[in-house]
ROSE-4610 file (N, C-alpha, C; in Angstrom, 1 decimal, always signed):
// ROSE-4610
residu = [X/X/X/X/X/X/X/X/X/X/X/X/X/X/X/X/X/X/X/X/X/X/X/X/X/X/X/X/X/X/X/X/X/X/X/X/X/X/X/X/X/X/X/X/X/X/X/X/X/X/X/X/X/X/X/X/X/X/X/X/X/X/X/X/X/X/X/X/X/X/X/X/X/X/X/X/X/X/X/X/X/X/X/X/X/X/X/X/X/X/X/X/X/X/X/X/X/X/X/X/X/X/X/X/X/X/X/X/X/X/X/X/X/X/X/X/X/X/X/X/X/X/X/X/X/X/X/X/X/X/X/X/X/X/X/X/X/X/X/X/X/X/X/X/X/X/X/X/X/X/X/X/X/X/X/X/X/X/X/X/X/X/X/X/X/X/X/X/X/X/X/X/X/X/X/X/X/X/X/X/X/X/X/X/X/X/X/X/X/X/X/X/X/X/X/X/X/X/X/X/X/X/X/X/X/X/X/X/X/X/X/X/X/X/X/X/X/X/X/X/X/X/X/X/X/X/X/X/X/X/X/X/X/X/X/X/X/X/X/X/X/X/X/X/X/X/X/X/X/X/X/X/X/X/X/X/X/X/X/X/X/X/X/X/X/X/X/X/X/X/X/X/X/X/X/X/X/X/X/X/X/X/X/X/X/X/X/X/X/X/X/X/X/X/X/X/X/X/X/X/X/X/X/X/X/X/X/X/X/X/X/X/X/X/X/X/X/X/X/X/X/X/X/X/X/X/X/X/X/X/X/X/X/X/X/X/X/X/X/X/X/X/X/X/X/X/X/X]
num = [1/1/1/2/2/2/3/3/3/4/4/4/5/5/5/6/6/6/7/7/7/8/8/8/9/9/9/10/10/10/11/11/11/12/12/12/13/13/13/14/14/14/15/15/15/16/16/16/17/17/17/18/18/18/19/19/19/20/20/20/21/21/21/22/22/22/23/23/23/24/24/24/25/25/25/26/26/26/27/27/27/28/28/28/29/29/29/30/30/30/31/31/31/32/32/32/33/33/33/34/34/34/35/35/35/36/36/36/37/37/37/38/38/38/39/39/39/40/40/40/41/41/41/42/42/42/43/43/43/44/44/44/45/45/45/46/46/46/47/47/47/48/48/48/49/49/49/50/50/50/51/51/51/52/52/52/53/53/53/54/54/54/55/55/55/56/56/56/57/57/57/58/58/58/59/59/59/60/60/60/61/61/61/62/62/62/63/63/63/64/64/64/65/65/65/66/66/66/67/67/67/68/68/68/69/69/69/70/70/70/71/71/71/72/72/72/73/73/73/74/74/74/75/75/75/76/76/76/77/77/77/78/78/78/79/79/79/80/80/80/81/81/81/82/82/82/83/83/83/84/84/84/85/85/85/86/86/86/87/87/87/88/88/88/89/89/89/90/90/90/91/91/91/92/92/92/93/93/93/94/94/94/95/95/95/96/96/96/97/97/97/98/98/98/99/99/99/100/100/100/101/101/101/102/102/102/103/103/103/104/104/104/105/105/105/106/106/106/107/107/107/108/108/108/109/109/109/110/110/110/111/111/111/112/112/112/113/113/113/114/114/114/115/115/115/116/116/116]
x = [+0.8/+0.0/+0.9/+0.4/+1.2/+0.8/+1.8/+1.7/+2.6/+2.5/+3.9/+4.0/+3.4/+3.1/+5.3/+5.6/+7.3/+7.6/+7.0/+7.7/+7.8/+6.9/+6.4/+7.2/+8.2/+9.5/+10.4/+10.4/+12.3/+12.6/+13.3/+14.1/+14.0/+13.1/+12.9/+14.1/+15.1/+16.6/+16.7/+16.6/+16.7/+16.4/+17.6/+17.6/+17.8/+17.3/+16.9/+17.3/+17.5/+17.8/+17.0/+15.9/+15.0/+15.3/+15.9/+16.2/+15.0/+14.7/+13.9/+13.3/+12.3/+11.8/+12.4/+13.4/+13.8/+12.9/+13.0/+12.3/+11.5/+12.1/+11.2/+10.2/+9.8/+8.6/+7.4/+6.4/+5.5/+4.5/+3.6/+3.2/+2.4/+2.4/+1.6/+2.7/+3.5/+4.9/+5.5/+6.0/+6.3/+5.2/+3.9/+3.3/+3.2/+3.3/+3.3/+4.6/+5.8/+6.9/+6.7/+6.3/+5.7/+5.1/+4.1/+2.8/+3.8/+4.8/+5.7/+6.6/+6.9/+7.7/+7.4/+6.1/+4.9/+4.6/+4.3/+4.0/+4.6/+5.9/+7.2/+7.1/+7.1/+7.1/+5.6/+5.5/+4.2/+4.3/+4.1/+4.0/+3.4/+3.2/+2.0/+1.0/+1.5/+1.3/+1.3/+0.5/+0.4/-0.4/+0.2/-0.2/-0.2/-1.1/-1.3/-2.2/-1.8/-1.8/-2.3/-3.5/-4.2/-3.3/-3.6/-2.4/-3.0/-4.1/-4.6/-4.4/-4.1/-4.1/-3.3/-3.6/-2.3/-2.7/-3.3/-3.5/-4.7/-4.5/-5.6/-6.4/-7.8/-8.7/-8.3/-7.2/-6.4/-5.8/-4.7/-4.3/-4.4/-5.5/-6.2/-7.1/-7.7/-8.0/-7.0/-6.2/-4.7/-4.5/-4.2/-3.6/-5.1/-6.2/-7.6/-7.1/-6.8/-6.7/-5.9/-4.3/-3.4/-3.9/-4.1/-4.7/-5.6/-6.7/-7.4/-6.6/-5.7/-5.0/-3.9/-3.7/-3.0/-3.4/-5.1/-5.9/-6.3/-6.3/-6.6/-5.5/-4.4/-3.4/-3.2/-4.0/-3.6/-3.0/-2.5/-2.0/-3.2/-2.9/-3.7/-3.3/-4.6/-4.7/-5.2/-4.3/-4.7/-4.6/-5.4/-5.3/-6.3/-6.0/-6.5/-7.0/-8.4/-8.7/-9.8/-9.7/-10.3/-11.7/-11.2/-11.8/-12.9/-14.1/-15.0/-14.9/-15.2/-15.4/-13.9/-12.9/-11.5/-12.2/-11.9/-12.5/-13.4/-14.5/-15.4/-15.2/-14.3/-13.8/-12.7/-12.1/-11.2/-11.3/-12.5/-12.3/-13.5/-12.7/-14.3/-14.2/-13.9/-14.1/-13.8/-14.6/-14.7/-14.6/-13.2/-13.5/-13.4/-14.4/-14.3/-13.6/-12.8/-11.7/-12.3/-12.6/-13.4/-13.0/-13.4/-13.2/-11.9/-10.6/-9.4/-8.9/-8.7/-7.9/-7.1/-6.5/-5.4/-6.2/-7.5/-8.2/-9.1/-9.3/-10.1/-9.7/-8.8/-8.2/-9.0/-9.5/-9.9/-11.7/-11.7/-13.2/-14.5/-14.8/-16.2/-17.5/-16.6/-17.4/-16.4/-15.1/-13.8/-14.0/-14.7/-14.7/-13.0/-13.6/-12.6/-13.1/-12.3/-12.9/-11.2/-11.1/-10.1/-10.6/-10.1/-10.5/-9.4/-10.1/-9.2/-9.9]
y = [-1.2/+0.0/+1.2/+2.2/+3.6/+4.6/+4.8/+5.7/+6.6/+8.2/+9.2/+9.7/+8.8/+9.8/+9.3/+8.8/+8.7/+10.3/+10.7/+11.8/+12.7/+13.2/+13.8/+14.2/+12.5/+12.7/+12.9/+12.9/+14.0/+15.4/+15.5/+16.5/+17.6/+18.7/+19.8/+20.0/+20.2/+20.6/+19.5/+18.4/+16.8/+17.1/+17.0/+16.9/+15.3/+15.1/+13.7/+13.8/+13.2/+12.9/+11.4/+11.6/+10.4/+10.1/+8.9/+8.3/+8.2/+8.1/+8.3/+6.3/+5.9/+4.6/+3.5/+2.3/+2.1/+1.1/+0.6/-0.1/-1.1/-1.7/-2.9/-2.5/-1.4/-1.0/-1.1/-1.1/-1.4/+0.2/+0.5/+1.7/+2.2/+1.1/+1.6/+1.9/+1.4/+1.7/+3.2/+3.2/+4.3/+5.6/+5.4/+6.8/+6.5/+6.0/+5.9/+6.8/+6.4/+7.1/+8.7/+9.0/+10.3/+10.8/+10.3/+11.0/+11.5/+10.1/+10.7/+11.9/+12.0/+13.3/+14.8/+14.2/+15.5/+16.0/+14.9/+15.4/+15.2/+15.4/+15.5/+16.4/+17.1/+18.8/+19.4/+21.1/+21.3/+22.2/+22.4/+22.8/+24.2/+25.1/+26.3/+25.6/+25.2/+25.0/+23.4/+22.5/+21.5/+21.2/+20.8/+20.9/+19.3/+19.1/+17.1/+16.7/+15.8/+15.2/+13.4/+13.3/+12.2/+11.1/+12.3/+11.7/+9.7/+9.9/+8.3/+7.3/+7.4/+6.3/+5.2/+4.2/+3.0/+2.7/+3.2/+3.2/+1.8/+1.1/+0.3/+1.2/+1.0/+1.6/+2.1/+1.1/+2.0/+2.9/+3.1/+3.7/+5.1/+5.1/+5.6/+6.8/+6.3/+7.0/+7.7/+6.9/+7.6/+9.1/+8.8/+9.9/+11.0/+10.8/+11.9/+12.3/+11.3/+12.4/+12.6/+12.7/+13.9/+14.9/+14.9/+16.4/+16.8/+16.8/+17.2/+17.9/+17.0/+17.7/+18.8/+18.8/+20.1/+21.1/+21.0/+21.8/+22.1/+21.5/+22.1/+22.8/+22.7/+23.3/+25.0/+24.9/+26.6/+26.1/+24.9/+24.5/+24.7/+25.6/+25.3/+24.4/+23.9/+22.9/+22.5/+22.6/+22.4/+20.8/+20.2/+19.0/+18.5/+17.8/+16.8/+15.6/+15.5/+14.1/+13.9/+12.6/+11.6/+11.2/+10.5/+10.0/+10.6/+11.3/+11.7/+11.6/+10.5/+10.1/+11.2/+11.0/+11.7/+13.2/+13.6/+14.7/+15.8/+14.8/+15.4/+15.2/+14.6/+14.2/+15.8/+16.2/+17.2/+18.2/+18.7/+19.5/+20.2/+21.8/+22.9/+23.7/+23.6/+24.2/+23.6/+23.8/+23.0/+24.1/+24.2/+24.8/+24.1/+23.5/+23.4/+23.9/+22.9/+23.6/+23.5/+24.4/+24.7/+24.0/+23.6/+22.8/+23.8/+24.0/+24.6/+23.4/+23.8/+23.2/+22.2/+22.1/+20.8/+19.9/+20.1/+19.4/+18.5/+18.7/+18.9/+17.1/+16.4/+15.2/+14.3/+14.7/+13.9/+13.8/+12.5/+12.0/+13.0/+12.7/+14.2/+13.7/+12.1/+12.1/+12.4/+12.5/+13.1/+14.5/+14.2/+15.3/+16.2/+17.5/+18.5/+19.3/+18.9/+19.9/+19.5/+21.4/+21.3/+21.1/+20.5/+20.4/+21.5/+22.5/+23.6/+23.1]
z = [+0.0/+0.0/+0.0/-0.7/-1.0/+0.1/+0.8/+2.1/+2.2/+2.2/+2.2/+3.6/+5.0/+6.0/+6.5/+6.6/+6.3/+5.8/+5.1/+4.3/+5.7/+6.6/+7.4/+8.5/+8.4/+10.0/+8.8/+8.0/+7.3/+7.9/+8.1/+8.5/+7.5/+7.8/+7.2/+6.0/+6.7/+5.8/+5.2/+4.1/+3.8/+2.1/+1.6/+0.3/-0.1/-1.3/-1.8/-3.4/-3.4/-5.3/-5.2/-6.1/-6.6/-7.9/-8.1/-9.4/-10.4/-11.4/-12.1/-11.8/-12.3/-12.1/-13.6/-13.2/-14.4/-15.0/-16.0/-17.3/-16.5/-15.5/-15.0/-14.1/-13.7/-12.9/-13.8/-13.1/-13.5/-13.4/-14.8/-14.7/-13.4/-12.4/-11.3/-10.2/-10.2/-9.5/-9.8/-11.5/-11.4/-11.5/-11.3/-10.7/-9.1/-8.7/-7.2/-6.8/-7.5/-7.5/-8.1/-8.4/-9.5/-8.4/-8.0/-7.0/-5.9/-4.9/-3.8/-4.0/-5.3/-5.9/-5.1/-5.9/-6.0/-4.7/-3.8/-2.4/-1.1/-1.5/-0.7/+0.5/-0.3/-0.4/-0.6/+0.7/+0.2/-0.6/-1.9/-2.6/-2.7/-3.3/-3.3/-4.6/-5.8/-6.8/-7.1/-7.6/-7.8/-9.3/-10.5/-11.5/-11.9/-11.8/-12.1/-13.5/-14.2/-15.2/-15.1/-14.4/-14.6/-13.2/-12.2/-11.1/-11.1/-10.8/-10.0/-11.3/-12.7/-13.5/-13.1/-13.1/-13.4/-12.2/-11.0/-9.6/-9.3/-8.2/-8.2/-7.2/-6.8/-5.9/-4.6/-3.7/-2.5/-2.4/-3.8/-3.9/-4.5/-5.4/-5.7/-4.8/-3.9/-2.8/-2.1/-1.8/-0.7/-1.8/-3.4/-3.7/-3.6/-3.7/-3.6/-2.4/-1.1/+0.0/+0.0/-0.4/-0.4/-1.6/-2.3/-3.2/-2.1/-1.7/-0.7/+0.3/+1.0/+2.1/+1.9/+0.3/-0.1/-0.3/-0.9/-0.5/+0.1/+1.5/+3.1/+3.6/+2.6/+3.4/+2.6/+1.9/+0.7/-0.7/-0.9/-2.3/-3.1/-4.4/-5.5/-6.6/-7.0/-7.4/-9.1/-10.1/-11.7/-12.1/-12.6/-13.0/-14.4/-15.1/-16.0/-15.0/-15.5/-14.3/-15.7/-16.1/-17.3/-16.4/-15.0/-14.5/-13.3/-14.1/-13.5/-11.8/-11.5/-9.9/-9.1/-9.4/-8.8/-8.9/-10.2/-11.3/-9.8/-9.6/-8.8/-7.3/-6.8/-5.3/-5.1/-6.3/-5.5/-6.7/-7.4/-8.0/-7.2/-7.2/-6.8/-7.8/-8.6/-10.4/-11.1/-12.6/-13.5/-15.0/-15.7/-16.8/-17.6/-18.8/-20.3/-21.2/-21.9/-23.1/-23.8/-24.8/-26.1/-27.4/-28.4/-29.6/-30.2/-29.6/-29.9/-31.1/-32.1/-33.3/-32.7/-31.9/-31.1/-30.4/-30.0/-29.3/-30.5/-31.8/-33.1/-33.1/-32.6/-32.6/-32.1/-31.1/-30.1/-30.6/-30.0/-30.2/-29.7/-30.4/-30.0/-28.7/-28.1/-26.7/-25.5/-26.3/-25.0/-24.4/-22.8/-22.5/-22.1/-22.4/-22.3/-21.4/-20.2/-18.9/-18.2/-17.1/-16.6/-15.7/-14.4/-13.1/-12.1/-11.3/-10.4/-8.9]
């Protein structure tokens, strides 16, 4: 199970070099690794990109309540969330991207909504 409360007893002053995740991880590994990146540190600014994919349902949840608890703490919050249920667990705005020529790609049931 994916847990960052470890992060919590580091030593304020604690620099880290995170190797990047090599070839043999598995896509749910390396965003687990991605996600701990992310919430090391508290952030002001947290800009996520379909954070819970690859995630099974535990984990999944763990990462909704840390976005949540970053937003309890004053972090703002931009994200891509595909997946409705997240989408609406930690979004309190919803803007729609408009049929922009780059988006012209995508299937005309792909919703295009930012989640803030």
């Amino acid at each position: 199970m994916f847990q960052c409360t470890w992060a919590k007893e580091l030593p304020k002053n604690a620099t880290f070099i995170f190797l990047a995740p090599n070839a043999s991880c598995t896509a749910s590994e390396q965003q687990r690794v991605n996600i701990a990146r992310g919430f090391i540190v508290d952030y002001p600014i947290l800009l996520l990109d379909e954070p819970t994919a690859s995630l099974d349902a535990v984990n999944r949840a763990t990462v909704i309540d840390l976005i949540n608890e970053a937003k309890a703490r004053g972090s703002a919050v931009v994200g891509i969330f595909h997946d409705e249920e997240v989408r609406n667990a930690v979004a309190d705005r919803l803007f729609e991207v408009g049929n922009a020529s780059t988006s012209d790609a995508l299937p005309q049931w792909a919703e295009r909504k930012v989640a803030v």
